[in-house]
N, C-alpha and C positions, 0 to 999 in steps of 0.2 A: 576385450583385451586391454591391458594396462598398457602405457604409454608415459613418455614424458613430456613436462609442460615444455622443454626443449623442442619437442617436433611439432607443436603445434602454429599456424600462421597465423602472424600478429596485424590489425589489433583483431584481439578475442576477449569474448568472456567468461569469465571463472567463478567456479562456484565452488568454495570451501564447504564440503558435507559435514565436518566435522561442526564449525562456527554453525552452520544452517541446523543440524540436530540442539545442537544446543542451545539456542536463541527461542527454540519452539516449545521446546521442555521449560526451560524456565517461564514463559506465558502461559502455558498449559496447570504449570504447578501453581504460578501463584493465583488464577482463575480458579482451579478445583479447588483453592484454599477456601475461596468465598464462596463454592457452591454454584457459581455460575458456567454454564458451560460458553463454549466461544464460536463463531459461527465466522470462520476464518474471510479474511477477504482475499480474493483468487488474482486482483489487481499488479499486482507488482510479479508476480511469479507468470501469471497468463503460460502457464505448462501443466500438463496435467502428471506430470511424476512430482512436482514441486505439490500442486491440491493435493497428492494421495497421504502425502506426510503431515499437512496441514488438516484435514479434517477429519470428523471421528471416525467416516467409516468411508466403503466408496460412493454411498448413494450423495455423502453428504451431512449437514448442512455444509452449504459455501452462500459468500458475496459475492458478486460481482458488478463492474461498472459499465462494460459495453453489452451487448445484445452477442455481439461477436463472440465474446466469452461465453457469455450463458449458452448459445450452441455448440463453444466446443466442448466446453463440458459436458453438455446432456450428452452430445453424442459418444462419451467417454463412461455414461454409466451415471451419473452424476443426477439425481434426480428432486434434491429438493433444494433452489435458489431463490436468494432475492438480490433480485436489480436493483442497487442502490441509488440510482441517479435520477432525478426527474424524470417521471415517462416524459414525453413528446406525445400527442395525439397518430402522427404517422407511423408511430412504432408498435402499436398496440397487434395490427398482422400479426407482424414477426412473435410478438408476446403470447397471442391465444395459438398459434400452430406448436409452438413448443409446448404450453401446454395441454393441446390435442394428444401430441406426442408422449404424454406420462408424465410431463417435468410439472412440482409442483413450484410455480413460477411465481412471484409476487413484486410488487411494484412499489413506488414511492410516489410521491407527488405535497404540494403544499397551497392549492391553488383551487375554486371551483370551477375553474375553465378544464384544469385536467380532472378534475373529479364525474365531471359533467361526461366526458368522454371517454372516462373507461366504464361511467355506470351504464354508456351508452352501447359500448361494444359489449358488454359484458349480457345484457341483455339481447343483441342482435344475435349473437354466438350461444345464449341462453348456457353458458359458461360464470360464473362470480368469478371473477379475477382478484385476486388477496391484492390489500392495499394496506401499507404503512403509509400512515402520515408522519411528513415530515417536521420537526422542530427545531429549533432556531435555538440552541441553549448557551450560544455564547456570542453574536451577532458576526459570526465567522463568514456565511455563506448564505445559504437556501435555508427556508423552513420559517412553519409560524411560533410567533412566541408564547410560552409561558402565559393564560389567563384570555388573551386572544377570543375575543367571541367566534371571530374567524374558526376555526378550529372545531366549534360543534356544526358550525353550518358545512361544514367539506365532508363530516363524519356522516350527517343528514344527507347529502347529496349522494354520500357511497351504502350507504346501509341501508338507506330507501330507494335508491335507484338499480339495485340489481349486481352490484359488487359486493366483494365479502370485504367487510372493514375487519384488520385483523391485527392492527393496534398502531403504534407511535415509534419514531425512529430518531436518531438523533446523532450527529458526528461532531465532536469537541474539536474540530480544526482548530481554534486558537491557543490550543494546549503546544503546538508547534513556534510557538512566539513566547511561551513562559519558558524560560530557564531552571532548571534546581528541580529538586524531591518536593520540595514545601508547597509551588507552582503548582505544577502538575499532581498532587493530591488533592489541593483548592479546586482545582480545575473538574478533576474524577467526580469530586461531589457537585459540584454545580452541574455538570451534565448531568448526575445520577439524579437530581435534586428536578432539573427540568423535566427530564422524560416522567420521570414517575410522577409529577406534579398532570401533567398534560393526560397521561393515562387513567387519575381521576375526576382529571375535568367532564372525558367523553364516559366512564365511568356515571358519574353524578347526573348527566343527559339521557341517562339508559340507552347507553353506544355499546356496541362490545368494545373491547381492549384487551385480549390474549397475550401481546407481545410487548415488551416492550424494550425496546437494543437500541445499545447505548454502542460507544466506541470510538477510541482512534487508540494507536502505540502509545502516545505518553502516560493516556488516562488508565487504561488496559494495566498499564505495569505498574500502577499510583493507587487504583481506589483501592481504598479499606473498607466501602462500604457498598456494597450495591443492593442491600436491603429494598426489594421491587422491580427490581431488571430482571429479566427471563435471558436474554443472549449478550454479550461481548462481539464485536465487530472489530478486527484488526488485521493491517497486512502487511505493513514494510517492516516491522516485526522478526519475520522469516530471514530477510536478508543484514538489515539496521542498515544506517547512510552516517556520511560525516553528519547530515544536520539532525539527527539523532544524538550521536554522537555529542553536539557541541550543545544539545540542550540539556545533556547528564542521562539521558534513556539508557544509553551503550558506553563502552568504551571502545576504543579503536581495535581492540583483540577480539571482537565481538560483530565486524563488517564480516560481511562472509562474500559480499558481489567484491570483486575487479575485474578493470581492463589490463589483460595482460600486452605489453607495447614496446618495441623495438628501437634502441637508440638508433639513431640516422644521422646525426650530426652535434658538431659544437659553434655555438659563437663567443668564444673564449673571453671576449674582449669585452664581452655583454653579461656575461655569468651567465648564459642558457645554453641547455643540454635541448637537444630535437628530439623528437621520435615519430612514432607514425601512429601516432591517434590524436586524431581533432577532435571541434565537436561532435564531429559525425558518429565518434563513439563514446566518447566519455557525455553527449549532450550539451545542450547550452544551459543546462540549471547551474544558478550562482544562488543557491538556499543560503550559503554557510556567508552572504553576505553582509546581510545585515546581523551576524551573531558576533559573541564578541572575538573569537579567531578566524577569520575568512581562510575559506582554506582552497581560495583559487578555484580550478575546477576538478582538484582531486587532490588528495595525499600520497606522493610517490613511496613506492617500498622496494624491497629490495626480493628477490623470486622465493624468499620463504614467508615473504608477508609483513616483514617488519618494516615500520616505517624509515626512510633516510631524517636524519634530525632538519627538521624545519624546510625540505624539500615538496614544491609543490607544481601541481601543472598551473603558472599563471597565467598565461595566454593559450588561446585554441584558436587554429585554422581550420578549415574543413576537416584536412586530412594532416596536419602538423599540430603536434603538441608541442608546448616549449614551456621547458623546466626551469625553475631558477629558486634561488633563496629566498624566505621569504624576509620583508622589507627588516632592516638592525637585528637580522639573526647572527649570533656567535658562532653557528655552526662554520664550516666551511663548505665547498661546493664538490659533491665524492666526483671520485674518479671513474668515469662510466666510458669505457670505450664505445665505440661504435659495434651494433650488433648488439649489445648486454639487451637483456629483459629485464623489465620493472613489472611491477603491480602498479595501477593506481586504483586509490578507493573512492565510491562517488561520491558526488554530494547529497542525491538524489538517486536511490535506487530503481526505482519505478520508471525514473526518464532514460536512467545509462542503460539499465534491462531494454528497454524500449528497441533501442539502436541495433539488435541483435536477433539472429534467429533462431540461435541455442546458446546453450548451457554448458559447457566442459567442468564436469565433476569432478572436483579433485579431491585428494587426500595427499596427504607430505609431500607436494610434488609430484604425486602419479595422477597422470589423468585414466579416471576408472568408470566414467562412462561420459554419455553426450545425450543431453537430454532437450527437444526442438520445444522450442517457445513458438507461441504465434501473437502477431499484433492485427490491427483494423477494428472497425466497428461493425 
């Protein structure tokens, strides 16, 4: 039953189906442009009506980053995943029972300590556990480089010990620190450029290499060329954040997450307006800090979504936001009695989703359903 965002209890959070259809259409379109299909990541959404719009069909393909996910998904019907994140040796259990269970499960690792121990379960379980190796293609985080001797000796360690090596994996995280189109196209090809370079090194070793996925949001909406990649990995996508936003991915008509959040007070004398979301709902992510607009820890709008000119949450208490101008803005400071509702939009969608244990669906102001999120590992 339909509803207004007026009877809802604040802070909440919203979810624009409109912005959220359209954000996934445009990734899907310019993806089938190249031929590549996309193997969504379930990370930021962690709800299974949010996955059923994101992937091709119910069984799947999806990402994911906790173990936690990859269960609720399976248990959702959901049956062909890859664990994006460095196995752990004590997680392997949890990894071969869901794949007892049907799911066809696959793993990451960039290491012969972990390789060593899933060829090791993988043979105790007389189960081959799929394993992407991971690459390193722009010195962002985890994974081996480009040329790396390392990298045949891990594929040796999976292919002859009893794992199924089923190719090279790769996240452009530093594509989040380039700014502009021009950026973020350099970037698209240098990941595309490492994975597929790493897929004929195991290639040339006579390793298998079936797979080879690439991904993050900036690259995803930037390559022109993915000539050798078999899947696309991408997740804040679904939703977009201001630091999307302020590195040219999105524009602000294009957020589909807010906190929706109740004025409580004024300190008139100070230029800050209160309300009643802290961190505790908006998060403590300051992404938009080091870009060149900081946008606090949210952009206030007004309950149709439109932003207030240069209005931001600058400070956050647990449970207190405090609104103010931002620093030599022209605007003025609106007039928000007490009671008004705002939007704010995050900086960081995956950490503000976080905070929350659903989703209120909206459409022009009608809330038209409620869709439960889960968090943990």
């Amino acid at each position: 039953m339909e509803s207004r965002i007026e009877s809802l209890q604040t802070p909440c959070l919203l979810l624009d189906a409109g912005r959220m259809r359209s954000n996934i259409a445009r990734l899907k379109k310019h993806l089938g442009s190249l031929g590549v299909p996309l193997r969504p990541h379930l990370k930021t959404g962690k709800s299974i009506d949010v996955a059923r719009l994101l992937m091709a069909g119910p069984t799947g393909p999806a990402t994911v980053s906790t173990l936690k996910e990859a269960e609720q998904f399976a248990a959702a019907g959901v049956r062909d995943i890859l664990y994006a994140v460095g196995i752990a040796p004590t997680k392997l259990p949890r990894v071969l029972a869901l794949r007892k269970s049907g799911v066809n499960l696959a793993v990451i690792l960039d290491s012969p300590e972990q390789a060593e121990a899933v060829a090791a379960a993988s043979r105790a379980a007389n189960d081959p556990i799929p394993v992407l190796i991971e690459i390193d293609s722009d010195g962002h985080r985890a994974g081996i480089r480009p040329g790396d001797k390392l990298l045949v000796e891990v594929g040796n360690i999976l292919h002859r010990g009893g794992a199924e090596l089923r190719g090279v994996l790769t996240h452009a995280g530093g594509s989040y620190d380039r700014p502009g189109d021009d950026a973020h196209i350099i970037a698209a090809e240098q990941e595309r450029a490492a994975a597929v370079q790493c897929a004929e090194q195991l290639r040339q070793a006579q390793l298998p290499c079936a797979v080879v996925s690439v991904g993050s949001t900036p690259t995803a909406h930037f390559a022109r060329d993915l000539t050798g990649v078999t899947e696309v990995r991408a997740g804040v996508f679904v939703f977009m954040d201001l630091v999307m936003m302020g590195i040219g991915v999105c524009a602000v008509d294009d957020i589909a997450l807010s906190v929706l959040a109740t004025v409580i007070g004024h300190q008139r004398d100070k230029g800050l307006i209160l309300v009643d979301a802290g961190w505790t709902a908006m998060s403590q992510d300051r992404g938009t800090a080091r870009q060149a607009v900081d946008q606090g820890y949210g952009v206030v709008c007004d309950l149709n979504g439109k932003p207030y000119p240069d209005l931001i949450m600058s400070r956050a208490n647990q449970e207190h936001g405090l609104l103010s101008l931002r620093a030599n803005a022209k605007a003025e400071l609106p007039e928000l009695p007490v009671g008004t509702l705002v939007r704010i939009l995050p900086n960081h969608a995956c950490s503000t989703a976080a905070q929350f244990d659903r989703y209120h669906v909206v459409e022009k102001n009608l809330v038209t359903a409620t869709w439960p999120r889960f968090s943990g590992w």
